[in-house]
C-alpha positions as CSV (number, residue, x, y, z in Angstrom):
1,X,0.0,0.0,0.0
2,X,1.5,3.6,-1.5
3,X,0.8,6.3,0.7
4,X,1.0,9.9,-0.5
5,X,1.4,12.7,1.2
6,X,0.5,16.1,0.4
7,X,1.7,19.5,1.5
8,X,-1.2,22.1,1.8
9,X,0.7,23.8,4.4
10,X,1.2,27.2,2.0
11,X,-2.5,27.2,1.0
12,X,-3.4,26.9,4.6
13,X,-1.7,29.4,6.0
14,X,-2.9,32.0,3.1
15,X,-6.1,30.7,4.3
16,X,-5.6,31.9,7.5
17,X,-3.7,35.2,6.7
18,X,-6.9,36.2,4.4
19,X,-9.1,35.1,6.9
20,X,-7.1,37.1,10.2
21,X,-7.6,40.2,7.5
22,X,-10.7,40.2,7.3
23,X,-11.5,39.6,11.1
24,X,-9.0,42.4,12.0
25,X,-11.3,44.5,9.5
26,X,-14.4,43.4,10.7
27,X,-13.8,43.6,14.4
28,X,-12.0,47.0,14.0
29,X,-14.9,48.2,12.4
30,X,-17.3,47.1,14.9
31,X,-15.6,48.3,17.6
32,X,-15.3,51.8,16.0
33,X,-18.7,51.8,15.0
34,X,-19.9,51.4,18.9
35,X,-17.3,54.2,19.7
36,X,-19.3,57.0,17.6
37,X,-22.3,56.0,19.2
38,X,-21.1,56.0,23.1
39,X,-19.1,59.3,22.3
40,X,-20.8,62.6,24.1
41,X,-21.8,64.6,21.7
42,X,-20.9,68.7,21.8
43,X,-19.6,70.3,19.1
44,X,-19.9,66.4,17.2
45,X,-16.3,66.4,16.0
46,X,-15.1,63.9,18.1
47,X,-18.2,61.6,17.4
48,X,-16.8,62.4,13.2
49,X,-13.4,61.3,14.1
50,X,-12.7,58.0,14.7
51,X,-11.2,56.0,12.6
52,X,-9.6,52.5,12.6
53,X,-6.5,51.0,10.0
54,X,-5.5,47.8,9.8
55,X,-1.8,47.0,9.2
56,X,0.1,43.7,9.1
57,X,-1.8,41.6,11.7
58,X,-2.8,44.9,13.9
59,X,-5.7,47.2,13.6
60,X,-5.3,50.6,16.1
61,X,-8.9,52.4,16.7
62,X,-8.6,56.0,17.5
63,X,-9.4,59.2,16.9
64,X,-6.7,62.0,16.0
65,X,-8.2,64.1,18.2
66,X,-6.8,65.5,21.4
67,X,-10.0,65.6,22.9
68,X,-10.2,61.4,22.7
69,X,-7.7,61.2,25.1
70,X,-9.4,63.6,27.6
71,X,-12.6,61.6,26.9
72,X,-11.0,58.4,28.0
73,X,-9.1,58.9,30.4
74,X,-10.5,62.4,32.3
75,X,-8.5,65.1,33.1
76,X,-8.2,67.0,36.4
77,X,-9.8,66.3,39.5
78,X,-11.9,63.3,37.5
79,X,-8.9,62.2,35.7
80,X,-8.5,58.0,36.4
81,X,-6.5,56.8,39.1
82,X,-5.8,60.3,40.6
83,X,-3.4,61.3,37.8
84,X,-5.0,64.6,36.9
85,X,-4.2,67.9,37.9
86,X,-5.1,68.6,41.5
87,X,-6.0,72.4,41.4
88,X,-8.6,74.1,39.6
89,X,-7.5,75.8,36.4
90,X,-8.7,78.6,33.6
91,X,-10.2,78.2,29.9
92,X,-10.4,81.5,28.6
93,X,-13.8,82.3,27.4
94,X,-12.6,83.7,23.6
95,X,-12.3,81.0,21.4
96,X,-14.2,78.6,23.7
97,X,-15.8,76.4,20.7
98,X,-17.7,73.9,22.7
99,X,-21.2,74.2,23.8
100,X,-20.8,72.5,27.1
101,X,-19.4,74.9,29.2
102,X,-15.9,74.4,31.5
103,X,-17.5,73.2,34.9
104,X,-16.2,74.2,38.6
105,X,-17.5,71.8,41.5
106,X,-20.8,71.2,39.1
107,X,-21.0,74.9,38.0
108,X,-20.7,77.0,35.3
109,X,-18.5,79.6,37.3
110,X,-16.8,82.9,34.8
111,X,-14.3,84.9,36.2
112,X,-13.1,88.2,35.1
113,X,-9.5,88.5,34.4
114,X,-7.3,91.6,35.4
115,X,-6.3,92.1,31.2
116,X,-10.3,92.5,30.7
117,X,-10.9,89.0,29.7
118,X,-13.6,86.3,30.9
119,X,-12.2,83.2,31.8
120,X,-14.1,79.6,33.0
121,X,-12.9,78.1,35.9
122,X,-12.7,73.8,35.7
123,X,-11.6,71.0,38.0
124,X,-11.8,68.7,35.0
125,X,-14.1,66.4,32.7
126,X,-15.2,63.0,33.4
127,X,-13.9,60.6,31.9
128,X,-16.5,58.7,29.3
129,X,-14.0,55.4,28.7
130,X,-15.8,55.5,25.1
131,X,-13.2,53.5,23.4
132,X,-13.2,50.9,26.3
133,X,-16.5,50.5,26.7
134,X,-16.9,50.1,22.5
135,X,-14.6,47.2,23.4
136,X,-15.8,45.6,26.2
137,X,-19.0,45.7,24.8
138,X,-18.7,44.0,21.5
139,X,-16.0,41.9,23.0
140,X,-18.1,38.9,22.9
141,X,-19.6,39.2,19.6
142,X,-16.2,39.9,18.1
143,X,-14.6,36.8,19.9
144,X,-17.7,34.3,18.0
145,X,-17.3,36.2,14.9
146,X,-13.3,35.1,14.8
147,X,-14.0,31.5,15.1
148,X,-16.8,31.8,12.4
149,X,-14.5,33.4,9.9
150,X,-11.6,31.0,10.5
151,X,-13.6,27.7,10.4
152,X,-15.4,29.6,7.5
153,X,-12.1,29.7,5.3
154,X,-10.7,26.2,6.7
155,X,-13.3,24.4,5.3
């Protein structure tokens, strides 16, 4: 009795590369998705901006904005873990785009500067966690989805 044996060790493994590609798209895109809608929404840019690419066998989800990070993480008082600024600081009122105002202790609080200009007082922002909760959230669902795709394309 002959036995043959055949290699379809490079056709598997381009199996699998095409397959990781298209998880890594899918996934990022979920989880990007479910970012826009958990992001507050002021002015709306931030809810415009993110953005995912996938590259190699990675995909980064983010937004280029600075205000992400702030978003995330907090900042001041709020900031997670303690790591934010311990004293209250200024804004100055000219050029303020948002439509949520700076916040002191819960208020709204303006204070009149000695160069004639208005400035709001903060402690910080809350942080939101948007990104992390976008993850956590379609954790599960994304987790499923991988095993579909691979057994999908090993068949």
């Amino acid at each position: 009795m002959a036995v043959t044996l055949i290699d379809n060790s490079v056709q598997v493994k381009a199996a699998l590369g095409e397959a990781a590609a298209a998880f890594l798209h899918e996934a990022a895109g979920e989880v990007t998705s479910q970012a826009k809608r958990n992001t507050r929404v002021d002015s709306g840019q931030l809810k415009g901006s993110w953005r995912y690419i996938v590259q190699g066998d990675t995909a980064h989800i983010g937004s280029p904005l600075e205000n992400a990070i702030w978003e995330e993480f907090g900042t001041g008082e709020y900031a997670l873990e303690g790591k934010g600024r311990k004293t209250a600081w200024y804004v100055p009122v000219d050029g303020y785009t948002g439509k949520k105002k700076p916040t002191f202790q819960g208020r709204v609080i303006v204070v009149h500067g000695k160069n004639g200009k208005d400035f709001y007082k903060t402690d910080g922002k809350k942080p939101n966690r948007t990104l992390s909760k976008a993850f956590e959230s379609r954790k599960t669902k994304i987790i499923r989805r991988a095993e579909e795709i691979v057994k999908g394309r090993m068949k």
